[in-house]
DSSP file (Angstrom, degrees, kcal/mol; ACC not computed):
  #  RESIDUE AA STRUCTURE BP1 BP2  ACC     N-H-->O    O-->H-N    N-H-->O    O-->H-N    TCO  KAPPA ALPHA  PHI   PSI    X-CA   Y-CA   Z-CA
    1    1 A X              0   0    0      0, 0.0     2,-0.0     0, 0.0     0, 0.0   0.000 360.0 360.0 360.0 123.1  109.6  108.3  108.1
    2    2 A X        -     0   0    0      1,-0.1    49,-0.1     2,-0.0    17,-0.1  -0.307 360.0 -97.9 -61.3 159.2  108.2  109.8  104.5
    3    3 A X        -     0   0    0     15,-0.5    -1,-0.1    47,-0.1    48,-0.1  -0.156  19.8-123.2 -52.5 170.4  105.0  109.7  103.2
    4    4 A X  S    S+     0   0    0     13,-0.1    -1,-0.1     2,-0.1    -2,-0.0   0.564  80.9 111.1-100.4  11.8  104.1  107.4  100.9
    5    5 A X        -     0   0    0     13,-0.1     2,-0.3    12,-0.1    13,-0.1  -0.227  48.3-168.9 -58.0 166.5  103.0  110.6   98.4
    6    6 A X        +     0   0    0     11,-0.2     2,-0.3     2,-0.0    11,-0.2  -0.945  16.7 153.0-162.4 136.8  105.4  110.7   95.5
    7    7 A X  E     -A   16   0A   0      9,-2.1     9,-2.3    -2,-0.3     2,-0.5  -0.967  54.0 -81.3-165.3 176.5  105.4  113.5   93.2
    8    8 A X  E     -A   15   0A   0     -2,-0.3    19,-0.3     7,-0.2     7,-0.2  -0.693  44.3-136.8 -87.9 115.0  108.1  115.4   90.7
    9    9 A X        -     0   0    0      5,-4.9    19,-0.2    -2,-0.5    20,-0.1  -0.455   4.7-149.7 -69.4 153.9  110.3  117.8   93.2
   10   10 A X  S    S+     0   0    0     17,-2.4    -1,-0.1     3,-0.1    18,-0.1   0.631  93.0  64.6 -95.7 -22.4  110.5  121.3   91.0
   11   11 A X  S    S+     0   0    0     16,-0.4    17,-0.1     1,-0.1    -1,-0.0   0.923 126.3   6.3 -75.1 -56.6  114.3  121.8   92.9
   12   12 A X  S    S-     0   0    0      2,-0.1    -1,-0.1     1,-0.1    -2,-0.1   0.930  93.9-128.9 -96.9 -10.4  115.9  118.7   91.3
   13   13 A X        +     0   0    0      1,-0.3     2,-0.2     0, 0.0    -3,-0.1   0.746  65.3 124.8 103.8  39.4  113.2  117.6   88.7
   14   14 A X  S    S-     0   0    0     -7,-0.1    -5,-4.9     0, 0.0     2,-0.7  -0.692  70.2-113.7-124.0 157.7  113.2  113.7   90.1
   15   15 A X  E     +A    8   0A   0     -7,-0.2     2,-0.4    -2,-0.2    -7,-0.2  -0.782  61.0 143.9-103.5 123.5  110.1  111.7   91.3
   16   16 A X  E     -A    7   0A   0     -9,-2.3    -9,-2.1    -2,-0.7     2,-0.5  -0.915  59.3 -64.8-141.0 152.6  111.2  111.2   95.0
   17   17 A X        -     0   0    0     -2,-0.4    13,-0.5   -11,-0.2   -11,-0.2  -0.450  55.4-108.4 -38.5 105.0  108.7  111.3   98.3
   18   18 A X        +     0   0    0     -2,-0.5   -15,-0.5     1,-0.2    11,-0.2  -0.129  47.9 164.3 -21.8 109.7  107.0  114.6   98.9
   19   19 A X  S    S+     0   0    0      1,-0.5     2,-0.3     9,-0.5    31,-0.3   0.641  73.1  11.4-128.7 -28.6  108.9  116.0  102.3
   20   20 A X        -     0   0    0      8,-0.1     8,-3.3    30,-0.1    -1,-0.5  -0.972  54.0-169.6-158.7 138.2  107.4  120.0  101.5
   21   21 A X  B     -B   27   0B   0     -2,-0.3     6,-0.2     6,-0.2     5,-0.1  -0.989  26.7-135.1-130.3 138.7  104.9  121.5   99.3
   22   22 A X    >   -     0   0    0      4,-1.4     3,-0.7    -2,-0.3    -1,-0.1   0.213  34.3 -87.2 -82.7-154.9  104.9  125.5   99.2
   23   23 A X  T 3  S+     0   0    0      1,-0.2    -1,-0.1     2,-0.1     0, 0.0   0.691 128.9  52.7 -91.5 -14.8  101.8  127.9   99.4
   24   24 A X  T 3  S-     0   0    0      2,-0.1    -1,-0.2     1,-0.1    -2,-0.0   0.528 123.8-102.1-102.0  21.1  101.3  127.7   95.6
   25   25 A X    <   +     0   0    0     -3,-0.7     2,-0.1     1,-0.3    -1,-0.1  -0.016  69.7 148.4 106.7 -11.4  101.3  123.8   95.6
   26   26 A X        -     0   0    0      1,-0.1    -4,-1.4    -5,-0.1     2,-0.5  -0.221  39.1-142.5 -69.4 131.6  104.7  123.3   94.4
   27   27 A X  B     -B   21   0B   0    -19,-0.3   -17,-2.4    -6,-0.2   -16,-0.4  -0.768  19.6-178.9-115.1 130.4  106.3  119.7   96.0
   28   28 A X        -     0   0    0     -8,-3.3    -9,-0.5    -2,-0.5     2,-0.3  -0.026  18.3-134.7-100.1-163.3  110.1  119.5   97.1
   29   29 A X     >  -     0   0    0    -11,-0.2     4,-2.2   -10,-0.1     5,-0.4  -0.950  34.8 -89.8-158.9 164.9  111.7  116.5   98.4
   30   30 A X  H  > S+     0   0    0    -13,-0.5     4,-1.1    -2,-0.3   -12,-0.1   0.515 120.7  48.8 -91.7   5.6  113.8  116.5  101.1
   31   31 A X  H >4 S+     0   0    0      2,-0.2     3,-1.4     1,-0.1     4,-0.3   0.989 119.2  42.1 -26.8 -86.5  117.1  117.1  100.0
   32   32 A X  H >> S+     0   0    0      1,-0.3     3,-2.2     2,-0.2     4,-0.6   0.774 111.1  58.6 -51.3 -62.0  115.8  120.3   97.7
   33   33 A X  H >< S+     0   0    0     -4,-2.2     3,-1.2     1,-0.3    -1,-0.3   0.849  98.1  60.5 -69.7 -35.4  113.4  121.5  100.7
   34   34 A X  T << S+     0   0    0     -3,-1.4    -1,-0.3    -4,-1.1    -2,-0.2   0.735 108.3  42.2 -50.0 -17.6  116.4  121.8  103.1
   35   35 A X  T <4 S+     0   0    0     -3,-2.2    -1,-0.2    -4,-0.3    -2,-0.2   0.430  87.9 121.3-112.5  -4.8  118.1  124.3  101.0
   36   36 A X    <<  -     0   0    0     -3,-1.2     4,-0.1    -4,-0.6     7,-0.0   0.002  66.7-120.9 -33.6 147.6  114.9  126.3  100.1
   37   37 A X        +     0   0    0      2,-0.0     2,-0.3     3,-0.0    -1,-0.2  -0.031  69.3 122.6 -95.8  46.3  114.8  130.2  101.1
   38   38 A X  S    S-     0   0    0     -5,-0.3     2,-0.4     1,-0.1     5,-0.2  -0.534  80.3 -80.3-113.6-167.1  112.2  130.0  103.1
   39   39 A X    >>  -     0   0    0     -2,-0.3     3,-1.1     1,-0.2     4,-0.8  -0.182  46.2-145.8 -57.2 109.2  111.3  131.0  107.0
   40   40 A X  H >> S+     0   0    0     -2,-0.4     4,-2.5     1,-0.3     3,-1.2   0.910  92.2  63.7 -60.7 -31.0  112.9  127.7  108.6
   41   41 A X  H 3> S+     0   0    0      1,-0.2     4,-2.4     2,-0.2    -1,-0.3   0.874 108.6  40.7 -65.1 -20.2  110.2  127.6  111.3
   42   42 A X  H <4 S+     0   0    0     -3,-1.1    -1,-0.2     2,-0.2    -2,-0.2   0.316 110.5  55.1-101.2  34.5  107.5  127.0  108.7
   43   43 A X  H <X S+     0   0    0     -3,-1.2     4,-2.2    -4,-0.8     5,-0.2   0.786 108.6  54.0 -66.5 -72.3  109.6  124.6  106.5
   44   44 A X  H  X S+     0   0    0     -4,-2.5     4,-3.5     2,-0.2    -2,-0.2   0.910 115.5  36.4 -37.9 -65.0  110.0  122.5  109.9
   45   45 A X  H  X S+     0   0    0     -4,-2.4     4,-1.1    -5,-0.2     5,-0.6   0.989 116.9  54.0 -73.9 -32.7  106.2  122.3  110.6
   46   46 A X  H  > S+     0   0    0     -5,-0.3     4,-1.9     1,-0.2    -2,-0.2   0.859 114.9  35.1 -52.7 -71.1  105.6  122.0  107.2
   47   47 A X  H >< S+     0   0    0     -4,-2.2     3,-0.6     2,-0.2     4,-0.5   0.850 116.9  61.5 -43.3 -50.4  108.1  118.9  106.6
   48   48 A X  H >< S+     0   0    0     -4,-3.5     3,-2.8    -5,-0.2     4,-0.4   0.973 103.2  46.0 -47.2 -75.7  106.9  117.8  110.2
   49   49 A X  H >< S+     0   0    0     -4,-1.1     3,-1.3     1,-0.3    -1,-0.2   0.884 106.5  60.2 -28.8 -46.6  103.3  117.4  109.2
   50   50 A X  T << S+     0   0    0     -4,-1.9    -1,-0.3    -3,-0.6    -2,-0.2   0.730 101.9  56.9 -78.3  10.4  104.2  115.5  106.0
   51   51 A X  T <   +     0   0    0     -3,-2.8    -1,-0.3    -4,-0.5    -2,-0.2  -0.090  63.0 128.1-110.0  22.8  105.8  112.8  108.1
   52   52 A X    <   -     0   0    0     -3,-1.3    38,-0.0    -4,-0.4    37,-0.0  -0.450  50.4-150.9 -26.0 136.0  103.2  111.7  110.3
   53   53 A X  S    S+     0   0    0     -2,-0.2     2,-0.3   -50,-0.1    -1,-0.1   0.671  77.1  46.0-106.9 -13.3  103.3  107.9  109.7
   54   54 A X        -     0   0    0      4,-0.0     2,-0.3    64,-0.0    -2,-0.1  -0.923  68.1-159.0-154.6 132.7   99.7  107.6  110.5
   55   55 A X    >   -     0   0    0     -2,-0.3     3,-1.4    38,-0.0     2,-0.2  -0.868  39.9 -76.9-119.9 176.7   96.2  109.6  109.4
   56   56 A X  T 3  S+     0   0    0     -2,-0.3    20,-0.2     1,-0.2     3,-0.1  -0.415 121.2  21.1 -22.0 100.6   92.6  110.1  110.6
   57   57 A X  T 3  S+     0   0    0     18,-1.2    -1,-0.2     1,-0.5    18,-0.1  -0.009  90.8 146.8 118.1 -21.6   90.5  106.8  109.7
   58   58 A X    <   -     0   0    0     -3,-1.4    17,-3.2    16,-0.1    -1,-0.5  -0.428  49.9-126.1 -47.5 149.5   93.8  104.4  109.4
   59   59 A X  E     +C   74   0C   0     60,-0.3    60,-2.4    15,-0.2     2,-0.4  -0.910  44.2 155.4 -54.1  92.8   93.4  101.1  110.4
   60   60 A X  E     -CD  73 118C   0     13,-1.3    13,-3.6    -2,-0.4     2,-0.5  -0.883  40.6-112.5-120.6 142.9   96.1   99.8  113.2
   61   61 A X  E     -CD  72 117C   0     56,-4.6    56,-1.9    -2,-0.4     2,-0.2  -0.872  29.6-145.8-108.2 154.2   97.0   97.6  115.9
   62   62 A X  E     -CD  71 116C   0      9,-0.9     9,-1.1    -2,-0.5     2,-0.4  -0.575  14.5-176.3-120.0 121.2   97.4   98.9  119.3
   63   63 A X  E >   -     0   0C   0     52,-1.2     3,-0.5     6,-0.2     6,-0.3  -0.973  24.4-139.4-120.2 144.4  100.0   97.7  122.1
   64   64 A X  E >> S+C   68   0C   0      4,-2.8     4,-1.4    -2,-0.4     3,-1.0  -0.463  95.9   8.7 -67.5 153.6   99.8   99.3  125.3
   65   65 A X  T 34 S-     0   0    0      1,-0.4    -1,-0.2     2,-0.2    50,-0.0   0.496 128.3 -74.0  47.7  14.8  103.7   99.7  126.3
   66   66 A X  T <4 S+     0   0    0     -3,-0.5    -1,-0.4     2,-0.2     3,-0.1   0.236 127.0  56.3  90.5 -19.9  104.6   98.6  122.8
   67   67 A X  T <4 S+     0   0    0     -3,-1.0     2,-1.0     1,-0.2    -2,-0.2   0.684  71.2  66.6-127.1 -36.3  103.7   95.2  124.0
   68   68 A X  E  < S-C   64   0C   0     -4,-1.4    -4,-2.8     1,-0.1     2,-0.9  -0.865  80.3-123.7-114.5 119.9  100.6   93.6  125.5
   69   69 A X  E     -     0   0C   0     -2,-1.0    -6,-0.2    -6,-0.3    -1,-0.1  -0.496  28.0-176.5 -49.8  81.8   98.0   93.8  122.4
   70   70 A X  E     -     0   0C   0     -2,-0.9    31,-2.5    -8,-0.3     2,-0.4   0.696  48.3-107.2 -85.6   5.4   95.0   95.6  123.4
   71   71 A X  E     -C   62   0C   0     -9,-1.1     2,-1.1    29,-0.2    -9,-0.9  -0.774  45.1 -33.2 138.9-170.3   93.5   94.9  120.0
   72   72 A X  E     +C   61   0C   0     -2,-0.4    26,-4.2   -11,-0.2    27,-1.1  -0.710  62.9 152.7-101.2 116.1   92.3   96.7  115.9
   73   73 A X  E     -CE  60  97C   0    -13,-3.6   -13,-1.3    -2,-1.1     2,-0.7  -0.696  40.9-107.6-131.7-153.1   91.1  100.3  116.2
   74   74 A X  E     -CE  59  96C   0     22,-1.9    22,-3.2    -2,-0.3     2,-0.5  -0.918  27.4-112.2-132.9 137.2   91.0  103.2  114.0
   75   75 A X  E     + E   0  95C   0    -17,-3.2   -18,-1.2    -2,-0.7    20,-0.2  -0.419  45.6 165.9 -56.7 115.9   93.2  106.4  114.1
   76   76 A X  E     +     0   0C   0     18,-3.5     2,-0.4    -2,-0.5    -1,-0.1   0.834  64.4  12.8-103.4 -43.7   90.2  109.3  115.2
   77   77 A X  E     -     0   0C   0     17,-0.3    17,-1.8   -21,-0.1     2,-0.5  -0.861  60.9-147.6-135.7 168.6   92.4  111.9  116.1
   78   78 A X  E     - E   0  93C   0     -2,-0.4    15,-0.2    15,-0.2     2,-0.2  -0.965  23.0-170.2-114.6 125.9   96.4  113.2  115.9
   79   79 A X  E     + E   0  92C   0     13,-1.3    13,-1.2    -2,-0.5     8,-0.3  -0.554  30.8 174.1-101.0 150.0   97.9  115.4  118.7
   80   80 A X        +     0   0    0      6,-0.2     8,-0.7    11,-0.2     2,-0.5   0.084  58.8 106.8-151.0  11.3  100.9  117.1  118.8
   81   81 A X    > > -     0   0    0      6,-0.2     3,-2.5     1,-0.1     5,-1.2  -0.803  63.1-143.4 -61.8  95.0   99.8  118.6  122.2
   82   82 A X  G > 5S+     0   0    0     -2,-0.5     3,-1.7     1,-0.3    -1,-0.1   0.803  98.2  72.2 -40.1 -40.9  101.6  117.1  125.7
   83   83 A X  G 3 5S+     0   0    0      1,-0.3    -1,-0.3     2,-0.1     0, 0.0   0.769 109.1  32.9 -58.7  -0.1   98.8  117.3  127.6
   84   84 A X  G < 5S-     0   0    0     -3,-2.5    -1,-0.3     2,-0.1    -5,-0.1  -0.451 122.7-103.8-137.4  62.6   97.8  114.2  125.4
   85   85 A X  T < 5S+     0   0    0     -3,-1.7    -3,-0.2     7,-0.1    -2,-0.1   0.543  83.7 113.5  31.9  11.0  101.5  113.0  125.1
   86   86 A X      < -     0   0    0     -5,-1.2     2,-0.4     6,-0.1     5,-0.3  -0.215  41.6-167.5 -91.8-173.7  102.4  114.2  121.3
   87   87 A X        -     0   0    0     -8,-0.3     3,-0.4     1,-0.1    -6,-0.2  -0.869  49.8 -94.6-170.0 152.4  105.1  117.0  120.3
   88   88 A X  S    S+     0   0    0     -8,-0.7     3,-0.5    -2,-0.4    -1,-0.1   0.824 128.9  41.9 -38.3 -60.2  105.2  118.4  116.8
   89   89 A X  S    S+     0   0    0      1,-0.2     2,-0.4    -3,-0.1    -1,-0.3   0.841 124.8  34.0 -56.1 -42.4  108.2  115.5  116.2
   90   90 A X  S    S-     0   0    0     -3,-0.4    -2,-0.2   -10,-0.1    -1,-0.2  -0.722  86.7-166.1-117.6  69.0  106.6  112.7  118.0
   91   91 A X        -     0   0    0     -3,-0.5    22,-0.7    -2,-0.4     2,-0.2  -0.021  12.4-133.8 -65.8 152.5  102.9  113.4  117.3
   92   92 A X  E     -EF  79 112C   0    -13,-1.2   -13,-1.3    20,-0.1     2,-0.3  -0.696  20.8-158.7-107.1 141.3   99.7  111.1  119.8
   93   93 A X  E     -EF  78 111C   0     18,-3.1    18,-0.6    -2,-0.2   -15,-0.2  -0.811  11.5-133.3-154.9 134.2   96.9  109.5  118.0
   94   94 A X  E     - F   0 110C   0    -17,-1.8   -18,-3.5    -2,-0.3     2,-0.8  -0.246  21.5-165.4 -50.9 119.9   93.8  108.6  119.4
   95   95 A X  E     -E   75   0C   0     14,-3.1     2,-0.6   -20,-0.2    14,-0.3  -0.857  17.1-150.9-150.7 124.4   92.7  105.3  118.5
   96   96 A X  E     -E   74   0C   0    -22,-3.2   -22,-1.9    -2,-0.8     2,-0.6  -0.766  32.6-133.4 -75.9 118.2   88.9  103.9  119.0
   97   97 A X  E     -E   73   0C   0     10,-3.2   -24,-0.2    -2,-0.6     3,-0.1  -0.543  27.6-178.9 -94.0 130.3   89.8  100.0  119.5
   98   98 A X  S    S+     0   0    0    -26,-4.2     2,-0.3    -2,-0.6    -1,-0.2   0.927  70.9  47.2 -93.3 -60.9   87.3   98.0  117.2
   99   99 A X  S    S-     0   0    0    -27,-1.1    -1,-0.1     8,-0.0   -26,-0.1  -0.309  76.9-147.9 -10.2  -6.2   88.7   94.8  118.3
  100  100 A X        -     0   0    0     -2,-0.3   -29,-0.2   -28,-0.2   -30,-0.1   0.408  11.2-158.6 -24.2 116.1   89.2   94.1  121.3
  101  101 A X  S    S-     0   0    0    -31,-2.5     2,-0.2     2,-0.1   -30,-0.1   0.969  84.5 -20.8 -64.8 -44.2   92.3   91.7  122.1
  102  102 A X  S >  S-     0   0    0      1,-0.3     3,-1.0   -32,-0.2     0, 0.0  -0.709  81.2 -83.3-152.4-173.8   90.3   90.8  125.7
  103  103 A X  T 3  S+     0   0    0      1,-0.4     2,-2.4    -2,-0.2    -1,-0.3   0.997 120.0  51.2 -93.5 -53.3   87.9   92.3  127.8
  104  104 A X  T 3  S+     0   0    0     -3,-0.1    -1,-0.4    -4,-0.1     3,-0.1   0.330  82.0 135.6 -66.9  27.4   89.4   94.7  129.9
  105  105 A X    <   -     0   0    0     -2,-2.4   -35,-0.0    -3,-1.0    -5,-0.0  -0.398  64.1-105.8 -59.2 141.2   91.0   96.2  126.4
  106  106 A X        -     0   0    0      1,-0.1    -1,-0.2    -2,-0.1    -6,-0.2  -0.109  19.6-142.7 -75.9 151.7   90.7  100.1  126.4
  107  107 A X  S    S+     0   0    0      1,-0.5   -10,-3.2    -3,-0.1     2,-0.3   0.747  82.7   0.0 -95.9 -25.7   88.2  101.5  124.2
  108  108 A X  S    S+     0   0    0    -12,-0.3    -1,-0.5   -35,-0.1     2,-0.2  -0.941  76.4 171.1-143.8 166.8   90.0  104.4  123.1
  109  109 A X        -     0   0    0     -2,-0.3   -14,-3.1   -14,-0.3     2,-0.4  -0.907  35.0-107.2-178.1 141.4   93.4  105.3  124.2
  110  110 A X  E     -F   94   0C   0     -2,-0.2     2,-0.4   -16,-0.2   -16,-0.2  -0.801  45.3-175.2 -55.0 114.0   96.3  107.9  123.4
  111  111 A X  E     -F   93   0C   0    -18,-0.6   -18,-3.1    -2,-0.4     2,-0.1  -0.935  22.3-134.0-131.6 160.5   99.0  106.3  121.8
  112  112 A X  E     -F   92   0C   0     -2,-0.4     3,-0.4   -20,-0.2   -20,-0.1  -0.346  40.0-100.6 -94.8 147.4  102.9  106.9  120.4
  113  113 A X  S >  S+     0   0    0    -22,-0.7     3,-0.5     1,-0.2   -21,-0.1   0.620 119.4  59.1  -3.1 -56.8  104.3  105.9  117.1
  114  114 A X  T 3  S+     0   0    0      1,-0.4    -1,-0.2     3,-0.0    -3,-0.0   0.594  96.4  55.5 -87.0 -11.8  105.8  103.2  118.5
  115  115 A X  T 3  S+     0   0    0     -3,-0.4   -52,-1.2   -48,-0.0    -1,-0.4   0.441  96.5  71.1-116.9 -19.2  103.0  101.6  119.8
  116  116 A X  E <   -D   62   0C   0     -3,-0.5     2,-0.4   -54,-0.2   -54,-0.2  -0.738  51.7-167.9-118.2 134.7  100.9  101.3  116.5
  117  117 A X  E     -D   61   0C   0    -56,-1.9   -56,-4.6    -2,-0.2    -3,-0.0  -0.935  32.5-113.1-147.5 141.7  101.4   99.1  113.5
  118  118 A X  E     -D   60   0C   0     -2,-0.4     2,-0.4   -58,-0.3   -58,-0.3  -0.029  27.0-133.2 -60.2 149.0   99.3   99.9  110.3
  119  119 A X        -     0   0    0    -60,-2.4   -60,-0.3   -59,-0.0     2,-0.2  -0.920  10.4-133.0-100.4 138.0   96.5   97.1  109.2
  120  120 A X        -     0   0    0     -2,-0.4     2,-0.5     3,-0.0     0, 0.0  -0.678  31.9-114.6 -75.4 142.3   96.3   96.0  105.5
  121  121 A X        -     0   0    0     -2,-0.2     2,-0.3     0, 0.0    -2,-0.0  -0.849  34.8-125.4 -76.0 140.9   92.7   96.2  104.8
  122  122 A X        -     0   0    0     -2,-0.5    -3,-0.0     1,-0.1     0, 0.0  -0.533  32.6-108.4 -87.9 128.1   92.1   92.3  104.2
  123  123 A X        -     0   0    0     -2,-0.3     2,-0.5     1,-0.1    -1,-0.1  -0.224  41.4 -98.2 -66.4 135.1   90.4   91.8  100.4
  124  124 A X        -     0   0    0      1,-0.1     2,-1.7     2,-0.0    -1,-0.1  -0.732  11.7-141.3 -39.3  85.3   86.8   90.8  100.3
  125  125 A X              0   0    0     -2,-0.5    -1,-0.1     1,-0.2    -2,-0.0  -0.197 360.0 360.0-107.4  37.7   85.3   87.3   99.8
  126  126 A X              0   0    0     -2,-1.7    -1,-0.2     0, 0.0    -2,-0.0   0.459 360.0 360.0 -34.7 360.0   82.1   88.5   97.5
């Protein structure tokens, strides 16, 4: 999954999703970054990092097992650490449930990708 950043790649000069930006700010896409000369292990984290579907402070809802709804929380933190179930491709994020589907709903909890689906914030009724 891209980001939703959008920006002019400098390799083919098109406005495309952002997949790598270098140390001097310059943004690729991900065609153009694959053929870059640089050191492929930090091309990988770099393009890993910008594909994180999810940041610090999103809004999401939460299934335990992909399935039974425990409720709305907020992304606090992102892992890419085992001991808390992530890896650099399949990054954890920590999510404080604001919401609670029912009572015995977690208050915070580790969760996958898969497990998360983003919240629209819902427009105000001033």
């Amino acid at each position: 999954m891209m980001t939703d950043t959008t920006g002019l790649c400098e390799g083919c000069r098109e406005l495309k999703p952002v997949a790598y930006t270098d140390s001097v700010g310059r943004e690729y896409c991900a065609a153009c970054a694959i053929v870059l000369p640089i050191p492929s292990p930090n091309r990988l984290l770099d393009f890993l990092m910008h594909t994180i579907p999810f940041k610090v402070g999103d809004r999401v809802e939460a299934r335990t097992a992909g399935a039974l709804f425990d409720g709305v929380g907020v992304v606090e933190e992102i892992s890419m650490d085992l001991k808390n179930w992530g890896t650099p491709v399949y990054p954890s994020f920590r999510v404080r449930i604001e919401e609670p589907a029912y009572p015995e709903a977690p208050k915070e909890r580790w969760y996958c990708e898969a497990q998360l689906r983003r919240v629209e914030d819902k427009p105000r009724a001033d």
